[in-house]
C-alpha positions as a LaTeX table, in Angstrom:
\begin{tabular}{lrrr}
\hline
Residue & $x$ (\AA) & $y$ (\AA) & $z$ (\AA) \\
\hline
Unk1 & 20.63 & $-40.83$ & $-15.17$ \\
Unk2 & 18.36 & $-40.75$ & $-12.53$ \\
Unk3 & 14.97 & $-38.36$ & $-12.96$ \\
Unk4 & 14.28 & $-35.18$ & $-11.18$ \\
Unk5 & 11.72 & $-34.84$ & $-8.85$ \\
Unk6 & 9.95 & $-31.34$ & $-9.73$ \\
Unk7 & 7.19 & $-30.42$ & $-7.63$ \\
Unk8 & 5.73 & $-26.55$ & $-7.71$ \\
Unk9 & 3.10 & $-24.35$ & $-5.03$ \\
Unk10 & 1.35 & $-21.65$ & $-4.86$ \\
Unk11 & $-0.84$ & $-19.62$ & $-2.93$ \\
Unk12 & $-4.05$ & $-19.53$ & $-4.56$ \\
Unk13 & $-3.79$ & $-16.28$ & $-5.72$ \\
Unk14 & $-5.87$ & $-15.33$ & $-9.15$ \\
Unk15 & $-2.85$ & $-13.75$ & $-10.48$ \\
Unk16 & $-0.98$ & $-16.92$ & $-10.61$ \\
Unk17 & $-2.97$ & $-18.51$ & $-13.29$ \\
Unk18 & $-3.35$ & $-15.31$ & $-14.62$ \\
Unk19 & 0.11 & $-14.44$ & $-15.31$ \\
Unk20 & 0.72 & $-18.01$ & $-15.43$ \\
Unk21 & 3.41 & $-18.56$ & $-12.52$ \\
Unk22 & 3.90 & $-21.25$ & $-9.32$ \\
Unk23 & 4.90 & $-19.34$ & $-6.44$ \\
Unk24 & 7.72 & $-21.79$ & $-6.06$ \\
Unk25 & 9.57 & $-24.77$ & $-7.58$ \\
Unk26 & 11.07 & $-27.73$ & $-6.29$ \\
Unk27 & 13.57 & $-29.77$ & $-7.50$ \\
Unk28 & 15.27 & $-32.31$ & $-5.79$ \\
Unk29 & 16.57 & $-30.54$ & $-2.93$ \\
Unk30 & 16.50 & $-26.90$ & $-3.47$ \\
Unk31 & 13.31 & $-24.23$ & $-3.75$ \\
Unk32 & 12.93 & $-21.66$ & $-5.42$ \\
Unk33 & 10.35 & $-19.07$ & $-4.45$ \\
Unk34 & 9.20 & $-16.29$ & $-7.03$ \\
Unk35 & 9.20 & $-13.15$ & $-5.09$ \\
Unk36 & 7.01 & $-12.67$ & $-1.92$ \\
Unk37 & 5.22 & $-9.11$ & $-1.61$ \\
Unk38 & 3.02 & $-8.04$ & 1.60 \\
Unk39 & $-0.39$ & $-9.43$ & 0.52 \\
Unk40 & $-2.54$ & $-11.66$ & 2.97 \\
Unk41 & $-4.11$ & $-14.65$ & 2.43 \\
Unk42 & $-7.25$ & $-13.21$ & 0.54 \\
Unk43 & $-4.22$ & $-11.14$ & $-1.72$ \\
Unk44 & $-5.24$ & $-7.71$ & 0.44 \\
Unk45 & $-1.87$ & $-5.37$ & 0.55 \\
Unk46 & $-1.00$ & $-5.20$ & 4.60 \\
Unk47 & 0.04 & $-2.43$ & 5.67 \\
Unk48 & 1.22 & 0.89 & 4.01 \\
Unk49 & 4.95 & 0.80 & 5.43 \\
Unk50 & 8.04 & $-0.51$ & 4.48 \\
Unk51 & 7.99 & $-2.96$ & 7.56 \\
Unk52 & 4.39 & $-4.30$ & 7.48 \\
Unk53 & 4.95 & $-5.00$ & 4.17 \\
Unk54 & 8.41 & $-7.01$ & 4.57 \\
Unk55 & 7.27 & $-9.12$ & 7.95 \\
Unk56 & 4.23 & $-10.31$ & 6.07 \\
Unk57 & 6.11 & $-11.39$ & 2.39 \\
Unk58 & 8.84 & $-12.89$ & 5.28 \\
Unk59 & 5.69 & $-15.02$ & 6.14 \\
Unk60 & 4.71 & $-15.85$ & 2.51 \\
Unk61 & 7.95 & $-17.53$ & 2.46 \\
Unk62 & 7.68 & $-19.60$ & 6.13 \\
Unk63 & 4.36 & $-20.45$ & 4.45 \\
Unk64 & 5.61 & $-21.80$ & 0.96 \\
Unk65 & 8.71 & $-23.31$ & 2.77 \\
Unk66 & 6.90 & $-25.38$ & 5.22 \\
Unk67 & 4.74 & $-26.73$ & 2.10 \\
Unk68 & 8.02 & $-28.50$ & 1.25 \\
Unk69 & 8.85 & $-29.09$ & 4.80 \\
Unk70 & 11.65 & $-25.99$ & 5.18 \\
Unk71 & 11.88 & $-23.20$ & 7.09 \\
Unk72 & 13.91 & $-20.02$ & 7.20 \\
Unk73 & 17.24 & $-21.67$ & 8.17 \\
Unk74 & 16.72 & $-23.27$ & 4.78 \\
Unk75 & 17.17 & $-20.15$ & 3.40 \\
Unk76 & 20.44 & $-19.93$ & 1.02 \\
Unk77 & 20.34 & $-16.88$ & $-1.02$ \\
Unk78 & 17.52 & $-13.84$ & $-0.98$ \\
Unk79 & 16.98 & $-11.04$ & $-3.03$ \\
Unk80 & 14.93 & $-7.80$ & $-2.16$ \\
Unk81 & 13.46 & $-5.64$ & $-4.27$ \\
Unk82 & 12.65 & $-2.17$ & $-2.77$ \\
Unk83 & 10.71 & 0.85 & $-3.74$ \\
Unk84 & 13.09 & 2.81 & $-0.68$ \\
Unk85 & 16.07 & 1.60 & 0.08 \\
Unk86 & 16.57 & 3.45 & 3.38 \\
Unk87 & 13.45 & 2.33 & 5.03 \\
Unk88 & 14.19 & $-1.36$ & 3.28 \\
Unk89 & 17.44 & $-1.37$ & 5.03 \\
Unk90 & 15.92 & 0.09 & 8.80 \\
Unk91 & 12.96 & $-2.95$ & 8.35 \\
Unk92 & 15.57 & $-5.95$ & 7.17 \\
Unk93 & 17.81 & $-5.05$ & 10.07 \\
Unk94 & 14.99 & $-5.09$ & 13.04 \\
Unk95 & 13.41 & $-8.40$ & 11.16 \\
Unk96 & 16.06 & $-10.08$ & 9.98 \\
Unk97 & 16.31 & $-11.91$ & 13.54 \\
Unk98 & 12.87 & $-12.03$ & 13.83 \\
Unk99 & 12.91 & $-14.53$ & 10.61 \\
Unk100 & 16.36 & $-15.96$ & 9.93 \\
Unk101 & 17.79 & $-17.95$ & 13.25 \\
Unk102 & 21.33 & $-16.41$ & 12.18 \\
Unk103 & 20.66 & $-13.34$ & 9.97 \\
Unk104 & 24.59 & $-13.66$ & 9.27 \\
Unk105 & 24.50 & $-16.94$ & 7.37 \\
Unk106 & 22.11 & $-15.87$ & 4.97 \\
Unk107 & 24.00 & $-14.43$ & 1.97 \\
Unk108 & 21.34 & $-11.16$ & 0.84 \\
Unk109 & 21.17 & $-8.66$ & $-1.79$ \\
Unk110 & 18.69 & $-5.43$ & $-2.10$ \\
Unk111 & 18.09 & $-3.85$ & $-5.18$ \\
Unk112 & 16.24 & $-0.66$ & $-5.34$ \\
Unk113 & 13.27 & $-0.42$ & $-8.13$ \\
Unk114 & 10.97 & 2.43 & $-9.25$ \\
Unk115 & 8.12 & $-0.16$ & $-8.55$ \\
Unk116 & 7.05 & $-3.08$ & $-8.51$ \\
Unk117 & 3.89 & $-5.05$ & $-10.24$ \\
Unk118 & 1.18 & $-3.38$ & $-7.98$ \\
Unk119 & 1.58 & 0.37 & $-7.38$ \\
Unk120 & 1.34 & $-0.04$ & $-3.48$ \\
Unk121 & 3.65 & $-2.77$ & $-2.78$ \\
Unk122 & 7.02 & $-1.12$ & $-1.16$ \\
Unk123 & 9.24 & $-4.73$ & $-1.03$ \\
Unk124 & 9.46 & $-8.07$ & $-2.97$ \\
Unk125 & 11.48 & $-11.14$ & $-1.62$ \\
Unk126 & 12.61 & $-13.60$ & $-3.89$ \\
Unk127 & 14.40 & $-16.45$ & $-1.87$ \\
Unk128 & 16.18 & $-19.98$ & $-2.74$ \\
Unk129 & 16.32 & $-22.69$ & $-0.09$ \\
Unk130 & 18.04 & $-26.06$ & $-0.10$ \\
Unk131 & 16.97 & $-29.23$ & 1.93 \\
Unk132 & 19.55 & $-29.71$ & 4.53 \\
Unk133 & 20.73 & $-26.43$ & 5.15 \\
Unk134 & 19.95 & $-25.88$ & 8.60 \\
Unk135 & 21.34 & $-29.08$ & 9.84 \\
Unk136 & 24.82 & $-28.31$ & 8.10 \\
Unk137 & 24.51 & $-25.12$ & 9.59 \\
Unk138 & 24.37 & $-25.84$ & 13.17 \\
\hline
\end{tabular}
């Protein structure tokens, strides 16, 4: 049997060596990103609303992806995790065609939570991606 080829990222941020996590894991073909919250590049929160907060962990993921050399049509399976489910569901609908080419091949669950790790973060976005994905798609 052939080996694997496992490769993981992160960000850079002092809470991944702290909690002791990669940000995402390759192996062979498929990702799979730990969940993406609205934090910039320095790990500042962006933005106090529901929609800030989603359109910047959305770019978390483009970031993480294109490490591996995906993108958002690579996306197979996400999961949100959402302090309000209301406002969750009114910012995924106005970005989901901002990120996702075809919002309607992407198969998507939200989950409401009473919070998440850091008192101010509204939305988490845990997403898998597969090599290949986008060309069988079109």
């Amino acid at each position: 049997m052939e080996p694997h080829h496992k490769e993981t990222k992160g960000l850079g941020m002092p809470w991944e060596a702290q909690y002791g996590y990669a940000q995402a894991l390759k192996i062979d073909d498929t990702v799979w990103l730990a969940g993406q919250v609205g934090h910039d590049a320095h790990g500042a929160i962006v933005g106090p609303d529901m929609t800030a907060q989603m359109r910047q962990a959305y770019a978390n993921i483009a970031q993480v992806l294109a490490h591996f050399g995906l993108g958002m049509a690579d996306v197979v399976d996400e999961t949100l995790y959402v302090l309000d489910n209301d406002a969750a569901f009114a910012a995924r609908q106005l970005l989901g065609r901002e990120v996702y080419p075809d919002p309607l091949q992407v198969p998507s669950t939200m989950i409401g939570v009473a919070r998440l790790n850091v008192p101010e973060f509204l939305v988490e976005i845990k997403v898998v991606a597969k090599q290949g994905r986008a060309a069988a798609a079109q």
